[in-house]
N, C-alpha and C positions, 0 to 999 in steps of 0.2 A: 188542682189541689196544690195548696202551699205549705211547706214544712217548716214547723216554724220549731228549734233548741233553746231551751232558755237554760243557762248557766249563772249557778248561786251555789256559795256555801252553807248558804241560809233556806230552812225546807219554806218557811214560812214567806221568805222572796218569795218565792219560785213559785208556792203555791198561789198567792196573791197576783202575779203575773197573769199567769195562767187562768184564774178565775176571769181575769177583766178582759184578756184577748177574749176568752172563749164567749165572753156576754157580748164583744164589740167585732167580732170575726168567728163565726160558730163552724164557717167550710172547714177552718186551719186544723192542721194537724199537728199536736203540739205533744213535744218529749223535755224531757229535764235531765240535768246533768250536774253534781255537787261542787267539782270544781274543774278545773283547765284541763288535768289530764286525762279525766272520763270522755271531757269534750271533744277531745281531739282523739280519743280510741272509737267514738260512737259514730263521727265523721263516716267513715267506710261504709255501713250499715245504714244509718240514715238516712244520708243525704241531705240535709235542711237548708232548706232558700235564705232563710234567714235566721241568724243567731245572736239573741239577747244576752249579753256577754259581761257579766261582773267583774272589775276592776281588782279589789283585792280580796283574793282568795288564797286559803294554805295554799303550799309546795308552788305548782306553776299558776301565776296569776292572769288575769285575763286579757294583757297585753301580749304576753310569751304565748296565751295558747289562739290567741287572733293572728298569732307572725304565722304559728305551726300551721294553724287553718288553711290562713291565705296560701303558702306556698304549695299544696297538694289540692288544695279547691277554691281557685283564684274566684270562680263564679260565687261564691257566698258572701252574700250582704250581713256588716253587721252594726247592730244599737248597743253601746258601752251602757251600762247602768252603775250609777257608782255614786258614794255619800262624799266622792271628792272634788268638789268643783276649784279644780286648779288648772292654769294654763297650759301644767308640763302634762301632764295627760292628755289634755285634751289636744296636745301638739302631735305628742307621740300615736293617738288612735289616727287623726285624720291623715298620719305622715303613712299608716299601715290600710288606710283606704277604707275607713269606717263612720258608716254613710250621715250616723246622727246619735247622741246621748239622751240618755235620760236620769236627773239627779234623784238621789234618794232622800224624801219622798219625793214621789210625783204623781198628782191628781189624775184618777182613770183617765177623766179627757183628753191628757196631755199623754198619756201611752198611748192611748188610742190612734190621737192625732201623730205621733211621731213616728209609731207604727207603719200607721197608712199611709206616707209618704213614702215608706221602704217598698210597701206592699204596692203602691199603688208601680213605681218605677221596676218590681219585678216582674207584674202585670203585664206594661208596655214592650220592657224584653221578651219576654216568651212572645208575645206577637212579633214583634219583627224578626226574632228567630224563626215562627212558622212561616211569616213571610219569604224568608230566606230561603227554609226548608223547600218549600212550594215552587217557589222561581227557580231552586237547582233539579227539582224533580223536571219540571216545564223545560228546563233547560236539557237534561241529561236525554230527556224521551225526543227534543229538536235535534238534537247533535248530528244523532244517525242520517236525518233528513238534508240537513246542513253539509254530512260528509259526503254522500252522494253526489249531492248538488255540486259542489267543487268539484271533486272527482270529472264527472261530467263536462265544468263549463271548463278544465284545465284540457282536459284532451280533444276539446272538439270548439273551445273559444278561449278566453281568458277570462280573468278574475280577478278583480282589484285585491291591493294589496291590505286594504283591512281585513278584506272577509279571508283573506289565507290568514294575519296574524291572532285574525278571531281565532280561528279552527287551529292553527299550532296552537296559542294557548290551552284552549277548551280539554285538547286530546295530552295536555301533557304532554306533547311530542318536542324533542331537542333537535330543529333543523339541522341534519347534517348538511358532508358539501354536497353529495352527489343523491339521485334519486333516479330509480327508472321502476320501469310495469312492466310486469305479471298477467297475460291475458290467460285467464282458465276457461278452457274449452270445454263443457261440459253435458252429458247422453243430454235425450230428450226426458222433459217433464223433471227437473231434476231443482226445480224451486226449493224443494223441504228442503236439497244440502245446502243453500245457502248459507241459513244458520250456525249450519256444522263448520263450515271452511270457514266462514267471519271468526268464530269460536278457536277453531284451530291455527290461524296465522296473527289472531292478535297474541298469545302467548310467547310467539318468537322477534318481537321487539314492534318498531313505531311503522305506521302503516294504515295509509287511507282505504276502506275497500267502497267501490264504487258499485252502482245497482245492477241488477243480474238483468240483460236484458235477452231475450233468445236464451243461447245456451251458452252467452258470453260473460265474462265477469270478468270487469278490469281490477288490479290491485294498483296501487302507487305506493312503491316501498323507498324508506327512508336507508340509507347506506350505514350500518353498521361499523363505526371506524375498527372496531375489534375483531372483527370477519374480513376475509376477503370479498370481493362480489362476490363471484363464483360459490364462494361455499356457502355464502349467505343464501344467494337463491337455489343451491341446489336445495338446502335444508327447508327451506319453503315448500318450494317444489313436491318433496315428497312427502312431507307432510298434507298436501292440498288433497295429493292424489290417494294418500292413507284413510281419508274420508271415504275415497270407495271402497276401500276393504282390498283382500285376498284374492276377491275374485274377477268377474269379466271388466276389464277396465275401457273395453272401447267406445269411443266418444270422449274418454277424457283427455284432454291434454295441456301441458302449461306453456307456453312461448312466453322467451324471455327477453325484453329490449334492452340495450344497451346503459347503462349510469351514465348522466349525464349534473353537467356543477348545478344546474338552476332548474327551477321549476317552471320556467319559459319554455326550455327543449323537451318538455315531460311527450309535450304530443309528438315526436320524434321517436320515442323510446317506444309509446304505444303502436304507431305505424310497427316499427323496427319487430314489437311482440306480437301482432296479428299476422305478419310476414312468414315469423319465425312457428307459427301454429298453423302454417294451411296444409301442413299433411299427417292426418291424425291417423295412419296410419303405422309409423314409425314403431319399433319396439320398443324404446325407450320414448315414454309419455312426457319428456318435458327438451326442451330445444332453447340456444341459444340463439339468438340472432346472428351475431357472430360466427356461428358455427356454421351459417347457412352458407352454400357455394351461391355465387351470383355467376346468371347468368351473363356469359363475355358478352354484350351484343357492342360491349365498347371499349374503349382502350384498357380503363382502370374499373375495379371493380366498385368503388363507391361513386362513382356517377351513375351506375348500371342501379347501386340503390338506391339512391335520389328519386332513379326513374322510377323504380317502386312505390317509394311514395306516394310518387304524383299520381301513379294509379291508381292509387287507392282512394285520392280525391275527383279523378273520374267517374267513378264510380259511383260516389255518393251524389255526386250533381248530375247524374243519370246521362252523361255523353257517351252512349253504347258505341258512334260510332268509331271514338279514340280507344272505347276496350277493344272493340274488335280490331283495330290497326295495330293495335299492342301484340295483343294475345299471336295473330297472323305473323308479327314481327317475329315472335319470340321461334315461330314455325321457320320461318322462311331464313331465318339466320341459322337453324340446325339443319336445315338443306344445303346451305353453301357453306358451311364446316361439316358436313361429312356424316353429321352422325346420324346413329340409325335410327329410323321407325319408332321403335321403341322407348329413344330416348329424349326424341322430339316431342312423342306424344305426352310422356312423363313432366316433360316441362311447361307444355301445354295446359296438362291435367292441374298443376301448382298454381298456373296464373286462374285459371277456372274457379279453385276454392280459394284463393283470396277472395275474390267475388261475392262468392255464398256467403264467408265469413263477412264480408261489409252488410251484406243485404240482411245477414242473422242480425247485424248489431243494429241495423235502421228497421228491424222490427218484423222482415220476412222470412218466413221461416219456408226454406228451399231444400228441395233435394240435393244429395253429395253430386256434385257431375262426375258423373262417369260417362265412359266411354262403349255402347255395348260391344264392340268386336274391335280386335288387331286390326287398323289399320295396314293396307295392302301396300299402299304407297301416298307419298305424300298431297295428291288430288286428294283423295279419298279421306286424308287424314286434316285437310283443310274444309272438307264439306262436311264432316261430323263435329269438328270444332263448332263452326258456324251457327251448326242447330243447336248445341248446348247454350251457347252464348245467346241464342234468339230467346232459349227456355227461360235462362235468365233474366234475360231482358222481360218477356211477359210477365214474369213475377212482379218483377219493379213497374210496371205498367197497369198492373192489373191491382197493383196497391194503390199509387196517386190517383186513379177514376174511384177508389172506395172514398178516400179522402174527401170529406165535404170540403167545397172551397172558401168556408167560412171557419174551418179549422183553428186554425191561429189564431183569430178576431175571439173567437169563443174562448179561449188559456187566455186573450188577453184579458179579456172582461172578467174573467173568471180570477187569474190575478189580481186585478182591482180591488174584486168586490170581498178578497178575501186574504188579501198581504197582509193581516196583522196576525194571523193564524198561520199553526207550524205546516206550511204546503211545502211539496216538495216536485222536482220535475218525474222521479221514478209515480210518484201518487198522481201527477197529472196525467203522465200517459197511460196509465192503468184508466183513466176514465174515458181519453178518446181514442184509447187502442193504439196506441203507437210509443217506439222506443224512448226513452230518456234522451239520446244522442239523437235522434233523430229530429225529436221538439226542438231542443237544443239550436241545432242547425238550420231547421225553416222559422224560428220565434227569428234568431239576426237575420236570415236573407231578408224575409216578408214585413220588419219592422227597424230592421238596421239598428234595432241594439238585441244587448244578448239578455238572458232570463235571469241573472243573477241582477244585474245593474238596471233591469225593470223595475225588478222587486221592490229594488233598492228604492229608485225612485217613487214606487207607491210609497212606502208607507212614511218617508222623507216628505212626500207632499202632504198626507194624513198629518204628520205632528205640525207643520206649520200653521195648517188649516186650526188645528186644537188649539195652538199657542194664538191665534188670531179671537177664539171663540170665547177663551176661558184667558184672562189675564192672571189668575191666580193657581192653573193649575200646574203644577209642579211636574220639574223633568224627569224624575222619576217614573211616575206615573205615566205621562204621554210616552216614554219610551214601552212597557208594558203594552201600554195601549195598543201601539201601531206594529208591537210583534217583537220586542228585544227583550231578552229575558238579563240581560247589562245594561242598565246606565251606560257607565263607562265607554263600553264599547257602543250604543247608541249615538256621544256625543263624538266619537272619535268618526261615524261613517256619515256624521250630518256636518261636522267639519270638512270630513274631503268630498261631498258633496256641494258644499252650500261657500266654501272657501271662510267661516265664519262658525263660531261654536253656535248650540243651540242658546246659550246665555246673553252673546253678543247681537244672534241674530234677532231674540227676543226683546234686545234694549231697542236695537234699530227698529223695531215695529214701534213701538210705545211711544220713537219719538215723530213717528211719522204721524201716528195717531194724533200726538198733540197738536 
């Protein structure tokens, strides 16, 4: 439906007008106005696409009331009508952005026709406005998928640097210097808070939240320069945990990693917050890393975390028998400093649920180790370790024999067949039962590249293939096509792809072709 104002001092204009639209355009919906200043009071209320607009009229004429128009409703097209064919008019309408005239008289046909050049170019905007409308909707329901994605390929691979300037754009977000994660440890069966906590930490500033997988959910939070860290994440923090409510809070907990300047050390920060979360027993539900005592097994105390680290990547490449030399280490160094039983077995107990927690985020969901009985003495307290560590171990053993060994070949194929569609890795592992971080890390072992820069490559080889098939079809389009809801950002990741724009790339076909 188009609205169409015709403005005349004259009833007999106006009605004339309006008689011949209404015989040559019968959809239109057409009001009248006597002169400039009704036109510009009826603006608000109406709203008309387009307004037939008489030159000289009493009081404000229809130059003054096309300035007033434009500058509160820049979007209205207008047709001057006027008995004055002079230059200086006709300078001064086209100077105020007024699309075409019509002299008085003017034969129906020539309304009609001059009309339907406005009408026809209103036409065209509304559609490539619902174009627009469509691809930000398409765009807006990818996003989430896309933030995952990163999320994921930052802490457990890397990410090119388009698809991070993609996603800072997309989210609005103002890189600061520093950034670290937020691991929320969360009861069992606790998918529905999801929702609640994404809801609840985007209100307190910029902030990727990555997919829930087990009862883990990583955050990556951008540094607040108006905050200290500290206050910034405590404020996080309780906010996360406020989603439980007042009452039983255990299972939940937030481990907090270190700020660090780039988003290279992010998976430092994530170790450093998985660390900082393996004792969810704590009274206070949220922990720094920092705050964590390291165990002395060595001079200084950040080498002792280093080597935590590198536990943690034991663990996921399933070398039980360097967990078991660790965890033994961690026994046999509180034997030869003295201390007791008790406090052996507690530090023992912490490298145990780091454990659990790797095997929660690679998608097996383990009992807490515990200990059933006090430890006598340190024998006894080395042969109960053992068997926990063996429990474990079956877990991760009893997962890779589920594992079909055609696993991966199947995400790949199934990537191919479907990279121009919003997938995601948290959607993929939902279909073969396995973590996001977990695809993650066997897609590079088993294929030596990683899932974001597969992607990439489908659908980068889809638009080539397009631009090879179709010489005329437009980059617009092929970008849509193969899954980019941006131009823009299309030609910018088939540039650092292809070392060459899709424009250049497409001259270099044509003249190959010749």
């Amino acid at each position: 439906m188009i609205k169409v104002l015709i403005v005349d001092d004259e009833q007999i204009e106006r009605d004339g007008l309006q008689a011949i639209l209404h015989k040559g355009y019968p959809e239109l919906v057409i009001r009248q106005a006597q002169n400039g200043r009704i036109a510009v009071e009826m603006m608000e209320e109406f709203r008309p696409d387009l307004v037939l607009m008489d030159i000289k009229m009493p009081g404000m004429n229809g130059l003054e009331a096309v300035e007033r128009i434009s500058a509160d409703y820049p979007e209205t097209k207008f047709v001057m009508v006027t008995a004055y064919d002079t230059f200086e008019f006709a300078r001064q309408a086209i100077t105020l952005g007024v699309k075409d005239y019509l002299l008085k008289p003017s034969k129906a046909s020539e309304i009609i026709d001059t009309v339907g050049r406005v009408l026809n170019q209103i036409e065209a905007e509304r559609l490539l406005e619902e174009e627009r409308r469509q691809q930000q909707d398409k765009l807006l329901k990818a996003l989430p998928l896309a933030e995952t994605d990163v999320v994921t390929q930052l802490l457990f691979d890397h990410v090119h640097e388009v698809h991070l300037d993609e996603l800072v754009g997309l989210l609005d977000i103002q890189p600061s210097n520093e950034t670290f994660v937020m691991l929320v440890m969360l009861p069992p069966d606790s998918e529905p808070l999801y929702g609640a906590i994404k809801t609840a930490v985007r209100r307190l500033g910029a902030m990727w939240v990555g997919a829930l997988y087990g009862r883990q959910l990583p955050i990556i939070v951008f540094r607040d320069p108006e905050k200290s860290y500290r206050s910034q994440a405590v404020t996080l923090a309780r906010s996360i945990l406020a989603v439980a409510g007042t009452g039983d809070r255990s299972g939940w907990f937030v481990g907090i990693g270190n700020a660090y300047d780039s988003l290279e050390q992010i998976r430092q920060s994530y170790q450093e917050a998985l660390i900082a979360s393996a004792d969810l027993t704590l009274p206070v539900k949220y922990r720094f890393y920092a705050d964590v005592p390291a165990v002395q097994e060595v001079q200084d105390g950040e080498h002792a975390r280093q080597q935590e680290r590198q536990f943690l990547d034991h663990v996921r490449l399933g070398e039980w028998e360097e967990v078991r030399r660790i965890v033994m280490d961690v026994i046999r160094h509180c034997e030869n400093e003295g201390a007791s039983l008790l406090q052996a077995q507690q530090r023992a107990l912490e490298k145990l649920w780091i454990v659990s927690r790797v095997l929660s985020e690679m998608g097996m969901e383990t009992r807490t180790p515990l200990f059933s009985f006090q430890a006598q003495d340190y024998r006894q307290l080395r042969a109960e370790t053992g068997l926990l560590i063996d429990r474990l171990r079956q877990t991760y053993a009893e997962r890779q024999e589920r594992m079909a060994p055609d696993t991966i070949q199947r995400i790949r194929q199934y990537i191919m067949d479907h990279s121009h569609e919003n997938i995601s890795l948290e959607m993929i592992g939902k279909m073969v039962d396995l973590s996001p971080f977990y695809i993650s890390k066997m897609f590079k072992d088993q294929l030596g590249v990683n899932y974001i820069d597969f992607l990439t490559e489908c659908r980068i080889e889809k638009a080539k293939k397009m631009m090879l098939a179709d010489p005329d079809i437009s980059l617009k389009e092929i970008a849509y096509e193969v899954g980019y809801h941006d131009p823009n950002y299309f030609s910018k990741v088939f540039k650092k792809m292809c070392d060459v724009s899709p424009t250049e790339y497409r001259r270099m076909l044509f003249g190959k072709k010749a």
